[in-house]
C-alpha positions, -999 to +999 in steps of 0.1 A: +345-609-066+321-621-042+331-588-016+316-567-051+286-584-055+280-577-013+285-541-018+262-535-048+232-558-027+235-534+006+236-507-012+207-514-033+190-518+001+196-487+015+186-472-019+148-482-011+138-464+017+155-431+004+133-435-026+102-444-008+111-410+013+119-388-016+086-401-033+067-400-002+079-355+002+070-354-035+036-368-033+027-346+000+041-313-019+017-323-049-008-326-026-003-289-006+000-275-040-031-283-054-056-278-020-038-249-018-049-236-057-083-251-047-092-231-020-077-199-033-095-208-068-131-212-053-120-182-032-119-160-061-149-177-080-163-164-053-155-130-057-157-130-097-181-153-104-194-152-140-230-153-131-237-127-102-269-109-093-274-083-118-278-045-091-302-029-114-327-058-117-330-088-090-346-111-117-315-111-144-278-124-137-246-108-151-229-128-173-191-116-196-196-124-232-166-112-254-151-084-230-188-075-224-215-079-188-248-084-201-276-094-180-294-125-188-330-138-177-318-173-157-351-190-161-359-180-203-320-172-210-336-140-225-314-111-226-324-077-211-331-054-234-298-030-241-296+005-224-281+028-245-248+031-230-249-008-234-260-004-272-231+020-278-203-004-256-214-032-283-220-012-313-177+005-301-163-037-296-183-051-331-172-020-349-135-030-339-141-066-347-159-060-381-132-031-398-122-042-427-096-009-428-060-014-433-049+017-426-021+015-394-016-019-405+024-026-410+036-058-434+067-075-411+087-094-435+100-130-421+135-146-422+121-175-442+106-150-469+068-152-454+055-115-448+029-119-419+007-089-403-012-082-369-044-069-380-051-059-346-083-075-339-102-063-378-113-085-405-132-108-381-165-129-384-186-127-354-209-158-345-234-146-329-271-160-311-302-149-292-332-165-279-365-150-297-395-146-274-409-181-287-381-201-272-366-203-314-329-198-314-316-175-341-279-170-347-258-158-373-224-151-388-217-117-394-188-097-409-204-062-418-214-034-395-249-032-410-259-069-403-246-064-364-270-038-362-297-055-379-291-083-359-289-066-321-315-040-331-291-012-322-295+021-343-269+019-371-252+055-362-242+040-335-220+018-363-208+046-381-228+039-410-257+057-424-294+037-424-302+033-461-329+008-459-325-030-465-295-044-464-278-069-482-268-091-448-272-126-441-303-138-433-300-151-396-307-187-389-337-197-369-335-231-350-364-242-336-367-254-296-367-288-309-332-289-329-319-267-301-323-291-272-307-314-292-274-292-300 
């Protein structure tokens, strides 16, 4: 009995230092691994950073919104004022966004009797915001094609729908430079 209880105490004592090792390689292999996604990461922040000097005008940075580069004032946080290949590249993605078509659209029923449906990016409601020239914040939810045009200022052909005069959109909200520090 006593020869037992000898064997189990060395071998708990050789046990230690192996652990101490294996924990040791472990911790040095975490280590690698994540200077190693560091420096590759700000390597290719680098390259694609968000925010880069906008080509065509010095004074604005690029900045990807939704899919989109739009140049931005850094000091107001204006936006530059749309060219119209930019108008058209917004008017093509909120057109997508705001279809309310089911056409194409295919009903998969489910083994546990649900019936579920990609809608393929449609039937969406699209927060949007811009600064006014007063520093006033104005966003708004939209869901129609006319109040995305209303709201960017962007001809309404270029939504595929026809200008009838006013519209029944949504008002958008205006929040003041007072209430927007403090969001």
């Amino acid at each position: 009995m006593k020869k037992r209880i000898k064997q189990t105490q060395s071998s708990k004592r050789y046990r230690w230092p192996l652990l101490v090792g294996l924990a040791t390689v472990l911790i040095a292999i975490g280590a690698i691994t994540v200077i190693s996604r560091q420096s590759g990461a700000s390597a290719n922040s680098k390259a694609a950073s968000p925010t880069t000097p906008a080509a065509e005008n010095p004074r604005y940075v690029k900045v990807r919104v939704a899919g989109q580069d739009v140049q931005v004032d850094p000091q107001t946080g204006q936006m530059k004022s749309l060219t119209p290949e930019e108008a058209r590249r917004l008017a093509d993605g909120m057109k997508r966004m705001l279809n309310k078509s089911s056409d194409g659209l295919v009903p998969v029923q489910n083994p546990d009797g649900s019936v579920s449906m990609d809608l393929q990016g449609r039937f969406q409601n699209v927060t949007v915001a811009r600064v006014e020239g007063d520093g006033t914040l104005t966003q708004s939810c939209i869901d129609q094609p006319q109040q995305a045009a209303s709201f960017f200022g962007i001809d309404p052909a270029l939504m595929g729908i026809e200008s009838k005069g006013r519209t029944n959109a949504q008002k958008p909200a205006r929040i003041s430079p007072a209430k927007k520090s403090r969001l």
